[in-house]
C-alpha positions in Angstrom: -90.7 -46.9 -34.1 -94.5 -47.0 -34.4 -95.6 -50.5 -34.7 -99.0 -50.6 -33.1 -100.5 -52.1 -36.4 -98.1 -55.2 -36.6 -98.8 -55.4 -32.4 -102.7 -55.8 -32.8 -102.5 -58.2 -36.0 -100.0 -60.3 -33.8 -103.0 -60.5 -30.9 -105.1 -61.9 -34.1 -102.6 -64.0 -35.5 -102.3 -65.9 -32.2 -105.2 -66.8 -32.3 -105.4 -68.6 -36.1 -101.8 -69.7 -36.4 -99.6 -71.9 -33.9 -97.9 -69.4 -32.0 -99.2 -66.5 -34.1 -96.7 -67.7 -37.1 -96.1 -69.8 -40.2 -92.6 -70.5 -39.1 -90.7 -70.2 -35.6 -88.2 -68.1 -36.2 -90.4 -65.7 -37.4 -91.7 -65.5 -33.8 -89.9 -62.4 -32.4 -90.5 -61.4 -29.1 -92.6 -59.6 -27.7 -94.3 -59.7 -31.3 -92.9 -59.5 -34.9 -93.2 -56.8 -37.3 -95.3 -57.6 -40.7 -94.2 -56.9 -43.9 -95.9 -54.7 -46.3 -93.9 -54.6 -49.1 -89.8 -54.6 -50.2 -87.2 -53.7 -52.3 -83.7 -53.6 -52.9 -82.1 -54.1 -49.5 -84.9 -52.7 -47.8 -88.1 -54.3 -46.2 -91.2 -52.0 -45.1 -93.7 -53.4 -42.3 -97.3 -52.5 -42.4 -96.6 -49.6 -40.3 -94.5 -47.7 -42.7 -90.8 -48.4 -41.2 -88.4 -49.1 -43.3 -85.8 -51.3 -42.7 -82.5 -52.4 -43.4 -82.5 -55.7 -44.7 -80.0 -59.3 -43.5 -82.6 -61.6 -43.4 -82.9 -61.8 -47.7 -85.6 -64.4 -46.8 -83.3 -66.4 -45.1 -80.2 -66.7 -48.0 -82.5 -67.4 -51.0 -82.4 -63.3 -52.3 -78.7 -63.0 -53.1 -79.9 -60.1 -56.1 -82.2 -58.6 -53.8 -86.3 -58.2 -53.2 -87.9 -57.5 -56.1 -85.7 -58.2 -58.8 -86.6 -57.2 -62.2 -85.2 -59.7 -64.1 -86.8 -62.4 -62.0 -89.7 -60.8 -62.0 -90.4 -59.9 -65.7 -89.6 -63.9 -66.4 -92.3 -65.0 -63.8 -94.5 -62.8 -65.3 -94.0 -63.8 -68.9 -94.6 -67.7 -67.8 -97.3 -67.1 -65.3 -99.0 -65.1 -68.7 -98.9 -69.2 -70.3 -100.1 -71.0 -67.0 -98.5 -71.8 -63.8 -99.0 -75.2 -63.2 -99.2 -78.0 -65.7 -98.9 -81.4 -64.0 -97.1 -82.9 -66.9 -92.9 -82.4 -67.6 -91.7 -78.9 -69.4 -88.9 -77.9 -71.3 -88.4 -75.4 -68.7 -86.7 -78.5 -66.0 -84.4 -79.9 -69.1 -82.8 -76.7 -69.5 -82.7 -75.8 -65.7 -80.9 -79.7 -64.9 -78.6 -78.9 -67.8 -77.3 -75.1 -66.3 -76.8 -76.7 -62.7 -75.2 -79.9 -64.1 -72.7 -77.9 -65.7 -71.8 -76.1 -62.5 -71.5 -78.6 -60.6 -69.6 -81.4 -61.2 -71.3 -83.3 -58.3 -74.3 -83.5 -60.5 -75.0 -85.9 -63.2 -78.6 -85.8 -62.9 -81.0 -84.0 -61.2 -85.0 -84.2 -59.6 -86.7 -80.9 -58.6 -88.5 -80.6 -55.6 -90.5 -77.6 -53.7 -87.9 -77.0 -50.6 -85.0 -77.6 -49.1 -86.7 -80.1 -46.4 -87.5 -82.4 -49.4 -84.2 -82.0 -50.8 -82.3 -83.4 -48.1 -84.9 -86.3 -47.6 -85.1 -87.3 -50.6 -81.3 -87.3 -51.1 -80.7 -89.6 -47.8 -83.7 -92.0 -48.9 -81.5 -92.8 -52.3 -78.7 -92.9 -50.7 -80.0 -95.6 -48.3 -81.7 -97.1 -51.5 -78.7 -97.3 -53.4 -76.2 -98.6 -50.5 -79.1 -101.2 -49.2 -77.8 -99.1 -45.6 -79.7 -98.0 -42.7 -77.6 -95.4 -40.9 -76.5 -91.7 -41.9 -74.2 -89.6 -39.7 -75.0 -85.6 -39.4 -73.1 -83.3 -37.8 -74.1 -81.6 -34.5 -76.3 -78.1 -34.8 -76.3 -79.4 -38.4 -80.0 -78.5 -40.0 -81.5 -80.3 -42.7 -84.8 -79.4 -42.4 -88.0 -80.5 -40.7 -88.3 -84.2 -41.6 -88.4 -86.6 -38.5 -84.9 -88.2 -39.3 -82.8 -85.3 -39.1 -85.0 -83.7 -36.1 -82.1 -85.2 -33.7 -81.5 -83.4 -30.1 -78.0 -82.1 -30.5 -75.6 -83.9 -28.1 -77.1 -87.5 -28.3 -73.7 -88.3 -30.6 -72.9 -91.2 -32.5 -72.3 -93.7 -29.6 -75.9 -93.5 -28.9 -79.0 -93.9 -30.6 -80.8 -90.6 -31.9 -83.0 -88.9 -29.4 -85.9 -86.9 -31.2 -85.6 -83.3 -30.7 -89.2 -82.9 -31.3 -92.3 -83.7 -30.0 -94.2 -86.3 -32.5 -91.7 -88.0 -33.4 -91.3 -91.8 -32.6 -87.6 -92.6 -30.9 -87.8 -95.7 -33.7 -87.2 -92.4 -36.5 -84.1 -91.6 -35.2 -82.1 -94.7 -34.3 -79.9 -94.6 -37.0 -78.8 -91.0 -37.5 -75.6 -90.4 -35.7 -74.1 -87.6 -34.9 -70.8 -86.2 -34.7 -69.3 -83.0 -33.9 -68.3 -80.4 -36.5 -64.1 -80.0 -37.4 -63.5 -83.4 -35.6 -62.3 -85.3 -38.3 -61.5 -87.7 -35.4 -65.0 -88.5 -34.3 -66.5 -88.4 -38.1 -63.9 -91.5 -38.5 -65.1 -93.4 -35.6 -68.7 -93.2 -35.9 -68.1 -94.4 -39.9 -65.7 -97.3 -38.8 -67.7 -98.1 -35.8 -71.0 -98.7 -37.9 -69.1 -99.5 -41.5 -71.3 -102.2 -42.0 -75.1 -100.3 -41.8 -73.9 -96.6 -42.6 -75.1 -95.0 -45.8 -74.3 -91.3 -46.0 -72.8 -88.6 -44.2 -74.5 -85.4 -45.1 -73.2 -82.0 -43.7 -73.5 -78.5 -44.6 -70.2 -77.8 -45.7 -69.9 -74.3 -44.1 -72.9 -74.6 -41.0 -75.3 -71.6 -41.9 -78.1 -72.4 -38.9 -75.8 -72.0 -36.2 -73.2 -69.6 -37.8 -71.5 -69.2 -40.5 -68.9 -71.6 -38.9 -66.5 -72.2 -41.0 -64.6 -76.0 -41.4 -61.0 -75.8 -40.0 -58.1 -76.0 -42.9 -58.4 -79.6 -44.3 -61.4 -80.8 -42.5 -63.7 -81.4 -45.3 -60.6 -83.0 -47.6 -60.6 -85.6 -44.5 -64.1 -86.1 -44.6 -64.0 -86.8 -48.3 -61.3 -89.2 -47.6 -62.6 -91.0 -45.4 -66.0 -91.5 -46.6 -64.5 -92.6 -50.1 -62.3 -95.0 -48.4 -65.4 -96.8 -46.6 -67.9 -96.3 -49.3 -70.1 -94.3 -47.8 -72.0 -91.8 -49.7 -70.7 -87.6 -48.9 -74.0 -85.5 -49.4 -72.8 -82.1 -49.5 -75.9 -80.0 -48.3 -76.0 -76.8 -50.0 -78.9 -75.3 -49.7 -77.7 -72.2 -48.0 -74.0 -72.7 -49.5 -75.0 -73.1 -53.5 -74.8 -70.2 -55.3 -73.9 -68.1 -52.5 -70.2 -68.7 -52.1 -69.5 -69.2 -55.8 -71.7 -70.4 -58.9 -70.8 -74.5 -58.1 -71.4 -73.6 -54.5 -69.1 -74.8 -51.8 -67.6 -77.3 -53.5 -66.6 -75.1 -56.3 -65.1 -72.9 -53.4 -63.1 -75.6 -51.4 -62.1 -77.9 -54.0 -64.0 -80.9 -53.2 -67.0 -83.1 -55.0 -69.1 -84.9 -53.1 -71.1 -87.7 -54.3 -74.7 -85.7 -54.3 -75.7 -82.3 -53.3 -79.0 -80.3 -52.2 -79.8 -77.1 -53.9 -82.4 -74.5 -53.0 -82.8 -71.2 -52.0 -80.6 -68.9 -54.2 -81.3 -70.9 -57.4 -85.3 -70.5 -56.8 -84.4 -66.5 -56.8 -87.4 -66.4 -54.2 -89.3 -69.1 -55.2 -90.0 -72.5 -53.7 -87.4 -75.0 -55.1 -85.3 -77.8 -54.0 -83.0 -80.1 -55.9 -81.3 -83.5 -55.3 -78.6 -84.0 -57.1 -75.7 -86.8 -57.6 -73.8 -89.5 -59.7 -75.8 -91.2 -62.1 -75.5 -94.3 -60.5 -77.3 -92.9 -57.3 -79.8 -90.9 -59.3 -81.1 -93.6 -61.2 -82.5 -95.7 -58.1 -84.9 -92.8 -57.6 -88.5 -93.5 -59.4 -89.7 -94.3 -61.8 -85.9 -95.1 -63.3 -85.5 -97.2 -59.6 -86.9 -98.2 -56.8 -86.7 -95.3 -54.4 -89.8 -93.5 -54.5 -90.3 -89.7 -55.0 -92.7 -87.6 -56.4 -94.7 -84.1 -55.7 -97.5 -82.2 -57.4 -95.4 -79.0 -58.0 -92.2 -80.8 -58.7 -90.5 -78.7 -61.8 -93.1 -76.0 -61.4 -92.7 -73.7 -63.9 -92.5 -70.9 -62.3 -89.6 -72.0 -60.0 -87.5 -73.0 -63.2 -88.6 -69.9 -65.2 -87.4 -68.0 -61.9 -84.2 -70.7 -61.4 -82.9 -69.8 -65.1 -83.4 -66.2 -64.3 -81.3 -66.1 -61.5 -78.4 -68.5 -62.9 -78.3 -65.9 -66.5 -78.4 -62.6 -63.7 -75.8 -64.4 -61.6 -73.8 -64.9 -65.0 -74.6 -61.2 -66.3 -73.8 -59.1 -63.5 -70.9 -60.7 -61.8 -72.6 -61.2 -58.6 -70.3 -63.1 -56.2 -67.6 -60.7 -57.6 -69.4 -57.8 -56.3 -71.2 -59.4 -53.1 -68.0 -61.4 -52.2 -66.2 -57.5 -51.6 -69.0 -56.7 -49.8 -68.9 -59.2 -47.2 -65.2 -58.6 -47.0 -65.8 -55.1 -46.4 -68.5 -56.0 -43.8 -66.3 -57.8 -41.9 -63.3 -56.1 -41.8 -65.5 -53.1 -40.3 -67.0 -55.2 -37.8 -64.1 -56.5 -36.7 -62.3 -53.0 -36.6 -65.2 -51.9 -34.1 -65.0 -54.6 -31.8 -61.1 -54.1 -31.3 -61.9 -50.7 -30.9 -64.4 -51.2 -28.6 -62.2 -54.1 -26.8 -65.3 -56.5 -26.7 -64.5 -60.1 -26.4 -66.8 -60.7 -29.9 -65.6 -62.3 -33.0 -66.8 -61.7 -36.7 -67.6 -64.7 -38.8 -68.4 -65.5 -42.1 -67.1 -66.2 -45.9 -68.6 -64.8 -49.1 -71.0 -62.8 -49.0 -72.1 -64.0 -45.2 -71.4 -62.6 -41.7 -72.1 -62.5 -37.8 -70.8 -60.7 -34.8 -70.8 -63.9 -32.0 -71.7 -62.2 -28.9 -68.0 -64.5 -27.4 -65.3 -66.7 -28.7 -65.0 -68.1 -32.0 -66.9 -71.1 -32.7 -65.6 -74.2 -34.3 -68.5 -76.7 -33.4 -72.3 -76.3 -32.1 -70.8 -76.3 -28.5 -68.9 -73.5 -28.8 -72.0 -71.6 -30.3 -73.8 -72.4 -27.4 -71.2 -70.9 -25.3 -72.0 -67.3 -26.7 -74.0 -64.7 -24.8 -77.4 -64.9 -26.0 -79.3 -62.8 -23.7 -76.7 -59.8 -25.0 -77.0 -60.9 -28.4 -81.4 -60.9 -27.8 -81.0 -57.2 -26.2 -79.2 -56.3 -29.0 -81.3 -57.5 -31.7 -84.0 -55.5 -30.3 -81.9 -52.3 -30.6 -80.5 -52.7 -34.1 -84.6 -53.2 -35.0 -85.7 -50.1 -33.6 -83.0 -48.4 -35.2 -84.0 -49.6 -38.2 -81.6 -52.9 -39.4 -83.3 -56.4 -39.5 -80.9 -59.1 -38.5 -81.8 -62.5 -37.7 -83.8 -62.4 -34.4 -80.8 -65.4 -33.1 -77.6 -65.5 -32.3 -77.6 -69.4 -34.1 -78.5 -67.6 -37.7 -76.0 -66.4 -40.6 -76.5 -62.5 -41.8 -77.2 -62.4 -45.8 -75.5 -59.6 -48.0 -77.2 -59.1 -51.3 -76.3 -57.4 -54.3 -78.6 -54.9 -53.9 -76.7 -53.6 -50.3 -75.4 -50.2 -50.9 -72.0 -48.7 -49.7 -74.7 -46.3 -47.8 -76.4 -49.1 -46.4 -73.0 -50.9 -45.3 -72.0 -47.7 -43.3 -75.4 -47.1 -41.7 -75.1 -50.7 -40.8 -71.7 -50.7 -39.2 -72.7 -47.3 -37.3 -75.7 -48.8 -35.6 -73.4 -51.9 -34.8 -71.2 -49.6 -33.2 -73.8 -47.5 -31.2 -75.6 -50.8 -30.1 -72.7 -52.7 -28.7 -72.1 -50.5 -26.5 
């Protein structure tokens, strides 16, 4: 592939942006391809290739680019104004759709991103339990807020070490951390520090380092045991609502959790976070309580003209129906050309979600780590020039959208079969 343009805007880029990028992971080496437009399932750079697309912007496109139903909707609202600073009808009937879905959810406050979800979720839970301490589970992400920025592998017998630069060791004293599937360890750290722990929050499937899945039981115990001490389950589904099923995970495995995080999917490409819980919780958030929150484009209107959109397509088309087969599909293939190919790789994934791990299959963060990430890197590369945009990490979930084609599947599968090898 030709893509001199996207090389001599990176040399610019460099230059005016940290690292030449708005986010890291968008930092491919030796220099990432820019986008020109997309569509569908397919993404073209400013070069003119076309490719493949498992990114979806990093879960939230589950309908694909470009939809026209989200589309014509922004549209119509941005045609009456785009940002109002005052409340709209538009957030009454978007808490309503997601409070029906998820039983979780008595009340809601929308936010801009996922980051703010999660942070604003832990503060009321801290502010309703009058608690310090929150256990997360290793290679757990909940964003880019100092708390949660925790080195993986400082565990809950320790205090938090920062796993970023600028931020004070004092931020992360009381998260703990435990590893994921060890029901064992989750009980210890909650009995250990009963008295000052607030929350647990967890992804309920881990999409940052994965999919990896949670072992047969593991989040029933979790529940369990977090009821049983009082502690507050946050069920972080930012990557996980909408995607495996309309109430998200917890529709999936059975379980409620005592608040959840929403984004991605239900802003159907637009910035939106929600935090979301028992009434109880809800109402120490400001100005009904004492924890504060607020944000200039909370309840934009565009994000809940887009957020009702996607929740009535979702409805319409019977998405995770037809998505759900698809991943199924994926996978299966996948794993029919690694036995064939008698690689020691495992497929991963649920719903409409995949990865080849380039070695065993992982149960926790440390048996990600174990995987072969230099193949995985040399691999990447390949499956880009031959047109098919996955993740540029090994520690990222693959996206299927409803736009995917059978023809897109089988080109897929074939380049995943000449590249392996």
């Amino acid at each position: 592939m030709n893509t001199e343009r996207s090389k001599k805007l990176f040399e610019e880029a460099k230059k005016l942006l940290p690292g030449g990028v708005s986010s890291p992971v968008r930092a491919i080496k030796p220099y990432p391809f820019y986008t020109k437009k997309a569509n569908g399932s397919k993404i073209t750079d400013i070069d003119g290739n076309e490719y493949i697309d498992y990114v979806m912007g990093y879960g939230p496109l589950l309908l694909g680019h470009n939809y026209p139903a989200i589309k014509e909707a922004v549209i119509k609202q941005l045609s009456d104004g785009w940002l109002y600073g005052t409340p709209t009808e538009l957030e009454v009937k978007l808490a309503r759709e997601i409070i029906a879905l998820y039983p979780s959810i008595d009340m809601t406050r929308f936010v801009s991103t996922g980051t703010e979800a999660t942070m604003g979720a832990l503060r009321a839970a801290r502010g309703f339990t009058r608690k310090n301490k929150f256990i997360k589970i290793e290679g757990g992400f909940h964003g880019a807020h100092d708390a949660a920025l925790v080195k993986a592998g400082s565990g809950a017998t320790t205090l938090g070490t920062p796993d970023s630069a600028g931020v004070p060791a004092d931020f992360t004293k009381n998260t703990l951390q435990v590893p994921y599937n060890d029901i064992e360890a989750m009980t210890d750290a909650i009995t250990t520090y009963k008295e000052d722990v607030a929350a647990v929050i967890i992804e309920p499937v881990l999409g940052n380092i994965g999919p990896i899945l949670p072992k047969k039981g593991y989040l029933e115990d979790v529940r369990k045991v977090t009821e049983e001490n009082e502690v507050v389950l946050i069920f972080d589904e930012v990557i996980t609502g909408f995607r495996l099923a309309m109430g998200g995970a917890q529709e999936y495995y059975g379980i409620t959790p005592d608040m959840t995080t929403l984004g991605k999917i239900l802003g159907g490409g637009f910035h939106i976070g929600v935090i979301g819980g028992k009434r109880e919780i809800m109402e120490t958030i400001s100005p009904a309580g004492p924890v504060y929150q607020a944000g200039t484009f909370n309840g934009s209107p565009v994000s809940m003209t887009a957020g009702l959109a996607m929740i009535s397509a979702l409805k319409k088309e019977k998405v995770h129906e037809i998505v759900n087969r698809k991943g199924d599909a994926m996978r299966k293939a996948l794993g029919d050309v690694i036995s064939d190919m008698r690689l020691d790789y495992n497929v991963s994934g649920i719903s409409s979600m995949f990865k080849v791990f380039f070695g065993d299959m992982p149960y926790n963060y440390q048996d990600a780590l174990k995987c072969d990430k230099e193949k995985f890197n040399s691999f990447f590369k390949k499956m880009l020039s031959d047109g098919i945009f996955l993740p540029p990490s090994q520690f990222e979930t693959n996206f299927l959208s409803l736009a995917h084609s059978q023809d897109d599947i089988n080109k897929t599968v074939e380049a995943y079969q000449r590249n392996l090898k």
